[in-house]
C-alpha positions in Angstrom: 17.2 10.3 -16.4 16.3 12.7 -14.1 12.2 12.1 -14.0 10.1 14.4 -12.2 6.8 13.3 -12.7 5.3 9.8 -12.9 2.0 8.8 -14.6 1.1 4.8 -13.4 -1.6 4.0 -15.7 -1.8 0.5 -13.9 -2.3 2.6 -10.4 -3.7 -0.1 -8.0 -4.0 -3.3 -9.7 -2.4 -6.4 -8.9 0.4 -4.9 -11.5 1.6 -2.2 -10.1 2.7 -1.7 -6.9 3.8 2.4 -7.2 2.6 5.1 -5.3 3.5 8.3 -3.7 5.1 6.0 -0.9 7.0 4.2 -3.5 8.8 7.2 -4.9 9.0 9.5 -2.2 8.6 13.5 -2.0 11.4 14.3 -5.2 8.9 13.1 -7.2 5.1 14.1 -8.2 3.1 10.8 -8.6 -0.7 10.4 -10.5 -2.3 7.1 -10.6 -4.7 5.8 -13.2 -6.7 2.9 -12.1 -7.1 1.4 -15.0 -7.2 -2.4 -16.2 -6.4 -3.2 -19.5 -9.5 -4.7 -21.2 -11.7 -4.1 -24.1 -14.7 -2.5 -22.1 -12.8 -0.3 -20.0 -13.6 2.8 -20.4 -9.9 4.6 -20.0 -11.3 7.9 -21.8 -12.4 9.4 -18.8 -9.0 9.7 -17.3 -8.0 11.6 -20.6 -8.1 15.0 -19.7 -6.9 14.8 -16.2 -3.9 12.7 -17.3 -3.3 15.5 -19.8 -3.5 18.1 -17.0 -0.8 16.4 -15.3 1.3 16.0 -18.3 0.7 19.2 -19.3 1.5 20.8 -15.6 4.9 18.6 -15.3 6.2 20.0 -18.9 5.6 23.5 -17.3 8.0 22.5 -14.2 11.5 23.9 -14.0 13.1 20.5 -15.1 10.0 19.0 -16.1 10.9 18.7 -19.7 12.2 15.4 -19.1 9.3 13.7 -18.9 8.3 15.1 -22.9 10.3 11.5 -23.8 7.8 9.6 -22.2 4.8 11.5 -22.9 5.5 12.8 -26.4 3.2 10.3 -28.2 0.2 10.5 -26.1 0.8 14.5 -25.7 0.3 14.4 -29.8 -2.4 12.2 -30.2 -4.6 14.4 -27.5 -3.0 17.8 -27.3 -5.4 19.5 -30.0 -9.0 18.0 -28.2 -7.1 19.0 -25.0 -6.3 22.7 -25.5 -9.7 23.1 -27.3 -11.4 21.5 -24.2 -9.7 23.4 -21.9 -10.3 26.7 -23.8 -14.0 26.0 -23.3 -13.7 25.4 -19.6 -12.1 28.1 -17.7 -12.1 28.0 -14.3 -15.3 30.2 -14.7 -17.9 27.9 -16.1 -19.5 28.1 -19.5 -23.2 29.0 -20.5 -23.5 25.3 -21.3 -22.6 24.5 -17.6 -25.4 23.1 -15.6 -26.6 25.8 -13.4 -27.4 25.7 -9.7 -30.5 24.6 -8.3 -30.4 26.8 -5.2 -33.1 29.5 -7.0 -35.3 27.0 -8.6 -35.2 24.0 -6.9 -39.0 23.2 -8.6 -37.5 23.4 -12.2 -34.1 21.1 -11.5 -33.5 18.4 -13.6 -30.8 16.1 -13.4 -28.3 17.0 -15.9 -26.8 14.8 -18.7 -23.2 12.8 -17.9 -21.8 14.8 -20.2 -22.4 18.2 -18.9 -22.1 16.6 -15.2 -18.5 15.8 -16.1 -17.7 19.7 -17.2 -18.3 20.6 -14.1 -15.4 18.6 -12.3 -13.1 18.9 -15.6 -9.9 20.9 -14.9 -11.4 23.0 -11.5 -8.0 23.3 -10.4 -8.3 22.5 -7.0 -6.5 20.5 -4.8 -5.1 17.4 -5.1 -3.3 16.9 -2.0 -3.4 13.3 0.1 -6.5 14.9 2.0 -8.3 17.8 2.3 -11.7 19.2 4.6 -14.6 19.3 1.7 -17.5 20.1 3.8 -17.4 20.8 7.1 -15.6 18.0 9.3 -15.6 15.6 6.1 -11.7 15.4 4.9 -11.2 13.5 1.7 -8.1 11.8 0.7 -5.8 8.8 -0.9 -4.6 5.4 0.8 -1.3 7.7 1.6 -3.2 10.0 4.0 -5.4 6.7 5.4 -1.8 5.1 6.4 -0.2 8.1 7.8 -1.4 7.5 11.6 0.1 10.8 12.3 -1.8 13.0 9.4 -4.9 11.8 11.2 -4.3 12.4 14.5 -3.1 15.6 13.1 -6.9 16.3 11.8 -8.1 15.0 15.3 -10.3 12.3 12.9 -12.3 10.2 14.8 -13.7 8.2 11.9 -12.7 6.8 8.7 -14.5 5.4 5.8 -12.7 3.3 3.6 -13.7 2.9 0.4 -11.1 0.5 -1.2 -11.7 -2.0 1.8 -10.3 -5.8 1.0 -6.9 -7.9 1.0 -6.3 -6.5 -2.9 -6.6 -2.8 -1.7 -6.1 -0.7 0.8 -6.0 -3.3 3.8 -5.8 -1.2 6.7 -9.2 -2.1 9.2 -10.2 -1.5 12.4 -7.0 -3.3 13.7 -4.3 -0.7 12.0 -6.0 2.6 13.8 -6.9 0.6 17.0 -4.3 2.4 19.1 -6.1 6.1 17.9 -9.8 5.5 19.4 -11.0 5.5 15.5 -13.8 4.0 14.6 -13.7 2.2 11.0 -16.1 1.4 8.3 -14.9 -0.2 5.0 -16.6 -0.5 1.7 -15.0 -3.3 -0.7 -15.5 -1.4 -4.0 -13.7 -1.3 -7.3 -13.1 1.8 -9.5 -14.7 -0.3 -12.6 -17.9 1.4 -13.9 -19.3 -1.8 -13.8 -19.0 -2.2 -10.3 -22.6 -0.9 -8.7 -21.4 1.4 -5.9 -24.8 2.4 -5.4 -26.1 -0.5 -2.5 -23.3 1.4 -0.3 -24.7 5.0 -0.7 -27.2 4.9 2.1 -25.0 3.1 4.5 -22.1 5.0 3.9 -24.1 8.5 4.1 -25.1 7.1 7.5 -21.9 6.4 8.5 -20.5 9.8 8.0 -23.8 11.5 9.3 -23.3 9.8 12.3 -19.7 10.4 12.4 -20.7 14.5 12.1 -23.1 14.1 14.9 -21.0 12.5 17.2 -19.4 15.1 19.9 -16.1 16.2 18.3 -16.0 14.3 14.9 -14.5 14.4 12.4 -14.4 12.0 9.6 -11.9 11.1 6.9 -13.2 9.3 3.4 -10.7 7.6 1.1 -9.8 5.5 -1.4 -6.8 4.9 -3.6 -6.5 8.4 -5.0 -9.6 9.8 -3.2 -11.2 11.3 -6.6 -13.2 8.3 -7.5 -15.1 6.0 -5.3 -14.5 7.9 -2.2 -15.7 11.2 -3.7 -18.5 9.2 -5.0 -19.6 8.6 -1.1 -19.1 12.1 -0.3 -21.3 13.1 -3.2 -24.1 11.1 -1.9 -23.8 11.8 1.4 -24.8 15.2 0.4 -27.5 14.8 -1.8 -29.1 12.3 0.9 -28.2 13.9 4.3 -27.7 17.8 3.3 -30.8 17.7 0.8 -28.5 18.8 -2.1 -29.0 18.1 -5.9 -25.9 16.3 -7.6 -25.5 19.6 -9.0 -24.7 21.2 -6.1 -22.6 18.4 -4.3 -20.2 18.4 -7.1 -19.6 22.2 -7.3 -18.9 21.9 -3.2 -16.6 19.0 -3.8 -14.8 19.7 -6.4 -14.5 23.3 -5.4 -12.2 21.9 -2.7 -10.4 19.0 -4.5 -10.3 17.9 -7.6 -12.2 14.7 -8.0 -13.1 12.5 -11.2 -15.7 10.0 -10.4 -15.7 6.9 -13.1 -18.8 7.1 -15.4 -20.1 4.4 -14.2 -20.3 6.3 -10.6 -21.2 9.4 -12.4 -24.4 7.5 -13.5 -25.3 6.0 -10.5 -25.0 9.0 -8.6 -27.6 10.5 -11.3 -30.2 7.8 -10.4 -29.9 8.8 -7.2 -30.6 12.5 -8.4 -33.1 11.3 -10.2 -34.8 9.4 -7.2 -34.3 12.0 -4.4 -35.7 14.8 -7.0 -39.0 13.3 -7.6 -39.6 12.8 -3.4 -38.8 16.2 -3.0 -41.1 17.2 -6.0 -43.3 14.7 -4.4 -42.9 16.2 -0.7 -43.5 19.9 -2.0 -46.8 18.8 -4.0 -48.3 17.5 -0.9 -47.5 20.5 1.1 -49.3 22.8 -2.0 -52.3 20.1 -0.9 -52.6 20.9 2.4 -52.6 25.0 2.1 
């Protein structure tokens, strides 16, 4: 049939066993983690698995895959081209701004308008790439490929799809590169509370960056969901930035798409680190 481009919308689960791995470098892979049940919320994998659809029927060749994707193309292709004329890569007036001038009058934005800022940024979406100085972010393809990381010089790696049903690597599989490991057993469900992790993995990568030399790689499955997630809140807990901020850095190096349930999480935690700082500058005003 001469296929091009794959779209596994069963990317991870005990169902599907595809990857980049699986079908080699003739062929551009996206996975959707996503389980088929009632309360899963599969709408916020719309637009980027438009965007690939949309990319691969722009390929030389890629008009192949239009058998395959003609239904789904129809039933979203008018919300998508509206969407996308509303978010250049140049954000709208609606955007959430930055809180870099005004950090007194920040408030945490909506989910909604926190999603337009990741939506369609057109960055990368290779197996791993550096988002913040000596933090690389990636997929279970990079965390596997011993000779990518040594490659990065990457002394640490947090794994965020940790467990026998995921991405099973461990301290064992990088024992011969002097790596040291931390794994986080999550799942990409929005029901799944990411959130008791976010301190102990933001430790775990600060200590990583203060260790002589390191460098440390953050993954998951696809590295745009729960992995990004741990990146985001590294930042907002270790480099003092609002959610804002951490996913304009992000995002402005990869493209990422944190589940909403993440996405709302990593609010809270906006929320919660806003009022200390409100609370921290308050006491200073006290003491002048």
């Amino acid at each position: 049939m001469g296929v091009t481009h794959v779209l596994n919308a069963a990317h991870g689960t005990a169902y599907s066993h595809g990857g980049h791995d699986f079908y080699g470098a003739t062929i551009d892979y996206y996975g959707v983690p996503a389980h088929d049940l009632p309360n899963f919320d599969i709408s916020q994998f719309f637009f980027s698995a438009a965007e690939f659809i949309h990319k691969a029927l722009n390929t030389p060749g890629g008009m192949k895959l239009l058998l395959f994707a003609f239904l789904f193309l129809s039933l979203i292709q008018t919300e998508f081209v509206q969407e996308r004329s509303k978010m250049p890569h140049t954000r709208d007036d609606s955007a959430p701004t930055s809180s870099a001038g005004s950090p007194a009058s920040y408030e945490t934005p909506a989910i909604a308008d926190l999603q337009r800022l990741i939506w369609f940024r057109g960055a990368s979406d290779n197996h791993v790439d550096q988002v913040w100085p000596n933090i690389y972010l990636g997929d279970a393809w990079a965390a596997r490929s011993k000779t990518t990381l040594q490659s990065l010089n990457i002394t640490h790696i947090l794994n965020a799809a940790d467990g026998p049903y995921s991405i099973n690597t461990g301290a064992k599989y990088y024992k011969d590169l002097q790596i040291e490991y931390f794994g986080v057993e999550a799942f990409d469900d929005p029901s799944f509370d990411l959130s008791i992790f976010f301190y102990e993995a933001a430790n775990f990568i600060g200590k990583a960056l203060n260790t002589s030399g390191g460098k440390v790689f953050v993954h998951c499955a696809m590295g745009v969901s729960r992995s990004a997630s741990l990146v985001l809140a590294f930042l907002m807990i270790r480099e003092n930035m609002t959610l804002v901020d951490a996913l304009k850095t992000v995002s402005s190096h990869r493209d990422i798409c944190p589940n909403t349930g993440f996405l709302s999480q990593l609010r809270d935690l906006d929320i919660k680190l806003n009022e200390e700082r409100k609370g921290t500058r308050e006491s200073a005003r006290k003491e002048l």
